[in-house]
C-alpha positions as CSV (number, residue, x, y, z in Angstrom):
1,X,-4.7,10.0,60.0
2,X,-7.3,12.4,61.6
3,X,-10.1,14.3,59.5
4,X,-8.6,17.4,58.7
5,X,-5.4,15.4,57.3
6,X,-8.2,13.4,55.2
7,X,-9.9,16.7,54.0
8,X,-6.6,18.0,53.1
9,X,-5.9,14.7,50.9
10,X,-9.2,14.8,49.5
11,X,-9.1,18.5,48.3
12,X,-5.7,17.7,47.3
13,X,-7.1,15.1,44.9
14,X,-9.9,17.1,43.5
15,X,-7.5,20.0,42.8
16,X,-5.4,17.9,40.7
17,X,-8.4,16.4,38.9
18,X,-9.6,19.8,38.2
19,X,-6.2,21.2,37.1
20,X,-6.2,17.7,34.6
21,X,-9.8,18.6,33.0
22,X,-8.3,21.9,32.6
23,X,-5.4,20.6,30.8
24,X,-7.7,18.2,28.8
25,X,-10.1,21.0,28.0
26,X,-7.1,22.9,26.1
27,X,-5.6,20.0,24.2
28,X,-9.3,19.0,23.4
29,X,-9.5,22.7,21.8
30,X,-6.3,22.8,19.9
31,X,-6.8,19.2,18.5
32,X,-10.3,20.7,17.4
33,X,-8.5,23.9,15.6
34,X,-5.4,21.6,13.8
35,X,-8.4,19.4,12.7
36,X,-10.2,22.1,11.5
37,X,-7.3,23.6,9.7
38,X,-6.7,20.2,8.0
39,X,-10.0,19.7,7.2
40,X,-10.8,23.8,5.9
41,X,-13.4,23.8,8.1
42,X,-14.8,26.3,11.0
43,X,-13.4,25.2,14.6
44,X,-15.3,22.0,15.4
45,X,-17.3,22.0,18.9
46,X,-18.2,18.8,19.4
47,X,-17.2,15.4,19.2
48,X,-20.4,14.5,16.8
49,X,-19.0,17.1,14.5
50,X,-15.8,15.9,14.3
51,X,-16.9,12.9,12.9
52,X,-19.2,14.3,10.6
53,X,-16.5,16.2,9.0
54,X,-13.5,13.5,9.0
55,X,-16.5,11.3,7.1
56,X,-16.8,14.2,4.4
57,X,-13.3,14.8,3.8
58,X,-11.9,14.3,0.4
59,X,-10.6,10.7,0.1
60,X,-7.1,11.7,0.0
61,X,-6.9,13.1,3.1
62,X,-7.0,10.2,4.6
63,X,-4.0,7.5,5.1
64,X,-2.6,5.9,2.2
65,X,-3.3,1.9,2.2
66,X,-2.3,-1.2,0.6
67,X,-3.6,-4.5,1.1
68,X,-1.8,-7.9,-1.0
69,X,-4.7,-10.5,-1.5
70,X,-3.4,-13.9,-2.0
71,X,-6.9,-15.2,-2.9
72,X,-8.0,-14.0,-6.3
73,X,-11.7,-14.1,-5.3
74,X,-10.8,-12.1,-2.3
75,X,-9.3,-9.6,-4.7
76,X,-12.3,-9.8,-7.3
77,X,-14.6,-9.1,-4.3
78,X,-12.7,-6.0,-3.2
79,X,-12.2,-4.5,-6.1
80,X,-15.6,-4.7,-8.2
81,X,-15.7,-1.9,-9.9
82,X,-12.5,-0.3,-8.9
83,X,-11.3,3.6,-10.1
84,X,-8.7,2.1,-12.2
85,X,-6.9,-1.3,-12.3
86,X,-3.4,-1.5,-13.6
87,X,-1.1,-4.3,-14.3
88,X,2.1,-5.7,-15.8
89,X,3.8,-8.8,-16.1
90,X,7.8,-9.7,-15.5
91,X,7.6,-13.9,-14.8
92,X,5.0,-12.6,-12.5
93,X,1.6,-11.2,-13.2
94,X,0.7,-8.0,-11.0
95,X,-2.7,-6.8,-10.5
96,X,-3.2,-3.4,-8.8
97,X,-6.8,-2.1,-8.2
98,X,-7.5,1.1,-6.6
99,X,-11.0,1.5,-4.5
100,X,-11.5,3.9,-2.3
101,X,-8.0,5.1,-1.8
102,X,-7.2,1.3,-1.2
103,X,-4.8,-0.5,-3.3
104,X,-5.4,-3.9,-3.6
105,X,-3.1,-6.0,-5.1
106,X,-2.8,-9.7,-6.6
107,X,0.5,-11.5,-7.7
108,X,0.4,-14.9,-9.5
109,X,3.5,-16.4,-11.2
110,X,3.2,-16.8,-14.6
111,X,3.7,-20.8,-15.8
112,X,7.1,-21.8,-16.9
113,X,8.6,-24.8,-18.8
114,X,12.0,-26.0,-18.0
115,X,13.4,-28.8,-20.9
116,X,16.4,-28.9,-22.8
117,X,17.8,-29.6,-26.3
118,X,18.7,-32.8,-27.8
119,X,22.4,-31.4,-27.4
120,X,22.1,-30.3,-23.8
121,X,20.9,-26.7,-24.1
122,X,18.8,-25.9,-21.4
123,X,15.6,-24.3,-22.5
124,X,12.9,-22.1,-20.1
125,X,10.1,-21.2,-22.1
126,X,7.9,-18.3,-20.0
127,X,4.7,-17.5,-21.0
128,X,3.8,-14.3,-22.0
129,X,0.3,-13.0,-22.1
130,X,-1.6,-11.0,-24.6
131,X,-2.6,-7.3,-23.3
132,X,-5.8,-7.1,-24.8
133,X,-7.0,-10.4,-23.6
134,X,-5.7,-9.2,-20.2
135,X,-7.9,-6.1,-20.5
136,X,-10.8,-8.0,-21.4
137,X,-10.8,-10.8,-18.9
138,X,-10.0,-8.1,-15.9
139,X,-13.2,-6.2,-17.0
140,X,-15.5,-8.7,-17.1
141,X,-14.0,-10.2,-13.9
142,X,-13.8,-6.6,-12.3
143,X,-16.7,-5.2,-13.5
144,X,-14.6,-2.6,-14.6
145,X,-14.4,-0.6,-17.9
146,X,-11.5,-1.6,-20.0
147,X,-10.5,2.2,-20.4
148,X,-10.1,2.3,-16.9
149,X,-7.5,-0.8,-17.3
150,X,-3.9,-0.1,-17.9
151,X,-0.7,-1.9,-18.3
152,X,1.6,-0.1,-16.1
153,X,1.9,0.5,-11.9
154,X,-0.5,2.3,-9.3
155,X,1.8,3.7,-6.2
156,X,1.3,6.0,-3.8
157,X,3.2,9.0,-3.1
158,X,6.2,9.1,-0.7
């Protein structure tokens, strides 16, 4: 390959890199004016500013999450001094705290006793537990207020 062949390759390749930063430069600027629009701010310049503003934005912009602890101190731990906390039971007691637009949630079955009658009857007795004394005991172990603790469900919209 002589030198002028090599020159033309090489301008070649810069042309193509500048044509690319030209490309970058206007998808840099659009993704800077849809995440302004989202946000309601001004057109953001910088990359410094975009994260400033994505910190600041209200909590439910961001993405929805939900996290199942299987370790009830793991679950204490994230959710000391949850929003709100909500639970219910159905042979399986449901805890749903929500922190920070997080919902974190704990499942534990409730005990069971299987016997039967003298005449052959099976029997399953479930256990069923006491709402206020469910309130109380997730307060104290929350460090949440008990009018912040409901029976019921915490979702997310669809």
């Amino acid at each position: 390959m002589s030198d002028s062949e090599k020159m033309n390759a090489l301008d070649f390749v810069i042309n193509v890199l500048r044509e690319h930063e030209k490309n970058l430069d206007a998808l840099i600027g659009r993704l800077e004016e849809i995440l302004a629009g989202i946000l309601g701010t001004e057109t953001l310049k910088t990359e410094e500013k975009a994260e400033e503003k994505i910190e600041k934005a209200p909590e439910m912009a961001r993405a929805p999450v939900n996290i199942i602890c299987e370790s009830w101190s793991d679950f204490r731990e994230a959710c000391n001094g949850a929003e709100i906390v909500a639970f219910h039971q159905n042979g399986v007691l449901s805890i749903k705290a929500l922190q920070r637009n997080i919902i974190y949630e704990y499942r534990e079955p409730l005990p069971t006793h299987v016997g039967s009658l003298q005449c052959g009857i099976p029997v399953k007795l479930q256990a069923n537990l006491d709402i206020a004394e469910i309130k109380k005991t997730l307060s104290r172990e929350l460090n949440v207020p008990e009018n912040r603790i409901i029976k019921g469900e915490i979702q997310f919209p669809k």
